[in-house]
Structures are given as C-alpha cells and as structure tokens.
N, C-alpha and C positions, 0 to 999 in steps of 0.2 A: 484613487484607482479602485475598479470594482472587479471582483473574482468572477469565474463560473459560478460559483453558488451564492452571487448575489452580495456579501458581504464584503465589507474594505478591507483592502491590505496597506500597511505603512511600512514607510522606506525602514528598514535598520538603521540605525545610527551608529558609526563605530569608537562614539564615544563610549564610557561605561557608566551607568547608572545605577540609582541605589537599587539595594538588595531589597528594600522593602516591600512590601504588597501595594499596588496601585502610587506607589512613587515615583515621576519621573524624571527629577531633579539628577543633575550629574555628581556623579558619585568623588568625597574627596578625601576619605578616610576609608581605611581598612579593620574589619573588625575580628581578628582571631580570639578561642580558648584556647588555654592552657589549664586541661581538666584536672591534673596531677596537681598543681598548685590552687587551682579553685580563683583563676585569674581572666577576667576577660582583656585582650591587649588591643588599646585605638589607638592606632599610628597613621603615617603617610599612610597614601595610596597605593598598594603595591604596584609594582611596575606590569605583575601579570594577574590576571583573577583565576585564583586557586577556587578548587570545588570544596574546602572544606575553610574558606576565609569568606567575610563579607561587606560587600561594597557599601558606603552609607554617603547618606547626602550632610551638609553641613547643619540643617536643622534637626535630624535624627541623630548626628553623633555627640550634637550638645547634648543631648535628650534623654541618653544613653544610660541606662540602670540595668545592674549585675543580679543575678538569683541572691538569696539572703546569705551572707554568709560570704558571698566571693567578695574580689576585690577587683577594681579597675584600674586599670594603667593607663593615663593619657598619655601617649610619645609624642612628645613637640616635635616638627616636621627642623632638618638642619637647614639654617638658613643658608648654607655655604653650599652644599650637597644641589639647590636649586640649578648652576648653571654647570658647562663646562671647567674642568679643575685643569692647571695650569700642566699636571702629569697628563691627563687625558689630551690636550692638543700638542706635547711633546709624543705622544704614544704614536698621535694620528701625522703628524711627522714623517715620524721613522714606519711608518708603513709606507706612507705615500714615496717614499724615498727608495726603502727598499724595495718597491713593485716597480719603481723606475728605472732600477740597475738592469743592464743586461746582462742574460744568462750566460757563461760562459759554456762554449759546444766544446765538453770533456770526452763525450761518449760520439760514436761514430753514428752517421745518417743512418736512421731506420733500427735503433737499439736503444735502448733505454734500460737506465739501472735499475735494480729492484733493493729493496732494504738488506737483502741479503747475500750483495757481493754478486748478483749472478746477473747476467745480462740476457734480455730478449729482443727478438725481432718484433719489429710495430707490423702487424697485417690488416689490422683494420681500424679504425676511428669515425666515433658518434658524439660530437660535440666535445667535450673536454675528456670524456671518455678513450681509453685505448685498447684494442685486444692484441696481448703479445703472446708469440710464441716463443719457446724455448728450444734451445738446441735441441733436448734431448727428444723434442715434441717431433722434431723433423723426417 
C-alpha cells in the first residue's frame, strides 16, 4: 500500500516482536534488570509489554550477555503453567453458573440499593449505566 507521500505503509501485526533493532522475529522471551542486585532476569514471555522490560526473539535470548560483573538468570518457562489449570476451569464454572442464576427482585420497581442502605429512584439509563435520584434530591 502506498501513502500520500509516496512511501509504503505495513499492516501492524498484533503479535509482539523482538525488541532488537531491525529484528522481526516474534518475540519469546522477556528481558528485565534487576539494578540493585546487578542481575539481568530471561524468563517467559510476559503476558503484557512493560516499558521498562524487553521482548527478544529465540536467537537473541540464546545470545544474550550481561555488562562485566552482572549475572544472568535464565527462568525455564513451567511446563504445567502452559494450558488451562483444573482451579481455572472450576473458577470459570462457578461464573458461568452464577451469571445464570436469577436475581431475586428484593427492592421495589424503579429503586435500587446503594452500598449504603439508602435507596434511589432510577430516572434515567445509558446502556448498563443508571442515573438515580434520591429522596432527599426530590
């Protein structure tokens, strides 16, 4: 695809790729310091990219040399940590269950509770949004 001023533009990718200059390998390691201990830490891939962590591809994090004096820490990625854990699809469960129960109507048409024992009237609503008023508002 070509711009107004004549030069190409390329799709984003929403994978993440290494941190390195002119690298476009996808990224599978994570590279933080730990300046106070004088430790550079390669682990998994974080799950988000932090501004002060760095993405690296698998040939750069083999690659990977610390200033003189540091140490490195390779973190082996947990092989078990890989898929859903047996608590996670019990967790998703009891969501799926409890969004399935019906609410019981304790409060009367057009009031709704507040955390703090006191009840309003519903006057307007914008999607999940509500605007109540209060007795004392009337």
């Amino acid at each position: 695809m070509l711009s107004a001023a004549g030069g190409t533009v390329c799709a984003v990718s929403s994978s993440r790729r290494c941190s390195r200059t002119a690298c476009a390998r996808p990224a599978v390691t994570t590279l933080t310091y730990v300046y106070a201990d004088q430790t550079a830490v390669l682990g998994p891939l974080a799950t988000f990219a932090e501004p002060h962590a760095y993405d690296l591809c698998e040939a750069h994090s083999e690659r990977l040399s610390a200033p003189r004096g540091w140490e490195v820490l390779r973190l082996a990625p947990d092989p078990d940590a890989a898929g859903p854990s047996s608590d996670d699809l019990l967790a998703l469960a009891d969501a799926v269950r409890e969004a399935a129960r019906p609410v019981p109507d304790q409060v009367p048409s057009g009031y709704v509770a507040d955390p703090g024992n006191e009840t309003g009237r519903e006057v307007g609503r914008r999607g999940h949004l509500r605007v109540l008023r209060y007795p004392a508002d009337d």
